[in-house]
N, C-alpha and C positions, 0 to 999 in steps of 0.2 A: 823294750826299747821303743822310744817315737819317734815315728818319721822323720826324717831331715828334710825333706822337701820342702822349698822356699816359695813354689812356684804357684800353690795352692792348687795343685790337682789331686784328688783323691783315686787312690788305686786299691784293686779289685784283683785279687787271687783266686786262682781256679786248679781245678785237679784236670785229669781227660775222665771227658766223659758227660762235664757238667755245662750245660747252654745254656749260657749267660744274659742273652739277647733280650730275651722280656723286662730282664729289670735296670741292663744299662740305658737301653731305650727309654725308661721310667722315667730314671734319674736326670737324663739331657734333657727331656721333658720341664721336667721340674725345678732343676739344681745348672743351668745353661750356662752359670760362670762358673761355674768349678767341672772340668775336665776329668774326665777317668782316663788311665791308666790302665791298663789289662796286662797282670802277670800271668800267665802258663807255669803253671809248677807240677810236680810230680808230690804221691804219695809222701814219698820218703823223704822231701824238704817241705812240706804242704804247711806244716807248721813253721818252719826253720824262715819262712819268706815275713811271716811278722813278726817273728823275733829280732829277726836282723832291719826292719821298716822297709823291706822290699815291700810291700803289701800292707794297705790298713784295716783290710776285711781280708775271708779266703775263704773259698766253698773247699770245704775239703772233706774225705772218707773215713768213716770211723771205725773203728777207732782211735782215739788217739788221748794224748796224754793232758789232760783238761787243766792243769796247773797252771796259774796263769792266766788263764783265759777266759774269758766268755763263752759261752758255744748255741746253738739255737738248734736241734736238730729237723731236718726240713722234709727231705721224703726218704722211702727205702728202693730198693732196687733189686730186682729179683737176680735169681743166677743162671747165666746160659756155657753149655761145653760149648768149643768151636773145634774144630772137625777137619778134614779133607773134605772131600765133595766126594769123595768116592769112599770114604767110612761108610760102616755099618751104620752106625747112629743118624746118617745123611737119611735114610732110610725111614724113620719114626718123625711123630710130631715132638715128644717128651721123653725124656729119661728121667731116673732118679741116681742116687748118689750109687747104689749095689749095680747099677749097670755099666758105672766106669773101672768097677774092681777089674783088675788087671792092665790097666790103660796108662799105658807112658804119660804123668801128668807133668809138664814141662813149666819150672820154676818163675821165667820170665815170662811177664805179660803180656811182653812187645813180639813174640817170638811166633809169629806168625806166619814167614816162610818155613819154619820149621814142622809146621803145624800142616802147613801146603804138603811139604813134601812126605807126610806122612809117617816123620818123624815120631810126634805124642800128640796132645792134647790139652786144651787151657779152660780155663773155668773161670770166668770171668763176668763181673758187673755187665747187663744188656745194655748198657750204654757205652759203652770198652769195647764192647762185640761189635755195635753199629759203625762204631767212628772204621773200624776196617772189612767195610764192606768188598766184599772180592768173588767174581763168579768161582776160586779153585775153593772158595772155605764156606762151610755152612756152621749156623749158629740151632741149638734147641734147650729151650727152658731146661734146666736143674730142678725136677717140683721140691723135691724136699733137702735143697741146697741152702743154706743160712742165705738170709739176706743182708746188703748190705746199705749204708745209711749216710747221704751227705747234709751234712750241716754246714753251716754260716757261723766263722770263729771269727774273734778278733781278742785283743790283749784287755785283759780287764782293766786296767786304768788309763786310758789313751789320753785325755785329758785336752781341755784347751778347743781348739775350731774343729779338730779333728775329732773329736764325741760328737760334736754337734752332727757331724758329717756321718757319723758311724749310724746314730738314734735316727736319723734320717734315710739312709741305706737299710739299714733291717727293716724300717716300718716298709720299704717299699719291697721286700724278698717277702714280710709277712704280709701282704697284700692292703696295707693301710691306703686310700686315697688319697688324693690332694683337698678334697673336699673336706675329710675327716678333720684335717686341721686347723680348719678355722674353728673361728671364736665363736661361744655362748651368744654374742650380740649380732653374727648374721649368720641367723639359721637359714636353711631353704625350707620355703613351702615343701610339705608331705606331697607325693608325687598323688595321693588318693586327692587331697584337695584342688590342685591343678586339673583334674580329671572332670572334679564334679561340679567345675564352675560354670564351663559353658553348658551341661546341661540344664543347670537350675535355671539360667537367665532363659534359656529356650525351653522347658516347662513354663515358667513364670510370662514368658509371650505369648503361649498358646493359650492359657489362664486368662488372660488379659484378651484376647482377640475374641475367645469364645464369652466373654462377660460383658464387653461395651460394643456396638455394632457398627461398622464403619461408618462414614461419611456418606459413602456412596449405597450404601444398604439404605438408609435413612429415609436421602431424597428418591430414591425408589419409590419407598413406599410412601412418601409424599404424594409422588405422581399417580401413583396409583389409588392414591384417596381424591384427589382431584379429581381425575377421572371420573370415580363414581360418583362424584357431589355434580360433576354438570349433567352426565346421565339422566341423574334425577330431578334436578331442573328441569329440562327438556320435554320430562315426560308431563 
């Protein structure tokens, strides 16, 4: 489904977790008439937000059901337990997966008073862990907990302004510049040749100053020859 949006802003889906800020910054930079939009969505609608045109792109966590879609996969993310503060685990820098055998693992993500009061224990993406920073909960790496993976989806036939907008939006998540896109007919000078230009003209001066002798050297040694012709007259 394509966007209904009449209003030309293009919108931007996000999971928790994922910091948007580098590349919407990008875009206002670059794209200053066309407005974003920021959708907040969750896992379990992460795709459901551009099917229905709530969203024209969406970082979201994989996996998921790529039918459909396009998908760009972007970085991974390691696994942290979170804790009480007075857990055992609070105690260590790391654990592994045989360290939480026996450990009330608690199904929701969000359930982080639960988690306070010593309830069980969540496992969760380090950036899920950050977003609920809390003096009662401590977070420590999973070392051999699967990782998990957010990509850059959007629907594979968008069609119309809105491609244009999409091939625009990726090129700036996969780090394209604005410079990258100009044309064949205005390249920039290589940053090596801007470098080496004033020194050539200041070799090429000092070449010159040490090969032809001033003005003032000259009539020096004018004078100085004068000098010695009336001397010797004299005598």
């Amino acid at each position: 489904m394509q966007s209904d949006r009449t209003d030309g802003r293009f919108a931007v889906g996000f999971v928790p977790g994922v910091t948007v800020t580098k590349w919407t910054r990008a875009w206002s930079e670059r794209q200053p008439a066309v407005p974003l939009d920021l959708v907040r969505t969750t896992e379990t609608d992460q795709v459901a937000v551009l099917a229905d045109g709530s969203a024209d792109v969406c970082f979201v966590r994989l996996p998921i059901d790529p039918t459909g879609l396009n998908v760009i996969p972007l970085y991974r993310e390691v696994a942290v337990v979170v804790v009480s503060k007075d857990h055992v685990i609070a105690a260590v820098d790391s654990v592994t997966l045989a360290d939480l055998d026996g450990e009330q693992l608690l199904p929701d993500p969000a359930a982080f008073d639960l988690v306070a009061a010593g309830v069980g224990i969540l496992v969760l993406p380090h950036s899920i862990a950050r977003l609920e920073s809390r003096k009662d909960l401590v977070s420590r790496p999973v070392t051999d907990a699967p990782q998990t993976q957010v990509a850059l989806a959007w629907l594979a036939d968008p069609g119309g302004d809105l491609a244009a907008n999409i091939e625009e939006f990726v090129g700036i998540v996969r780090g394209r510049t604005a410079r990258s896109s100009r044309t064949p007919s205005e390249p920039d000078a290589p940053a090596s040749a801007k470098k080496d230009t004033k020194p050539d003209k200041a070799k090429s001066a000092t070449k010159a100053k040490k090969a032809t002798p001033t003005r003032a050297g000259s009539y020096g040694q004018q004078r100085k020859t004068a000098a010695a012709r009336k001397k010797h007259r004299g005598r």
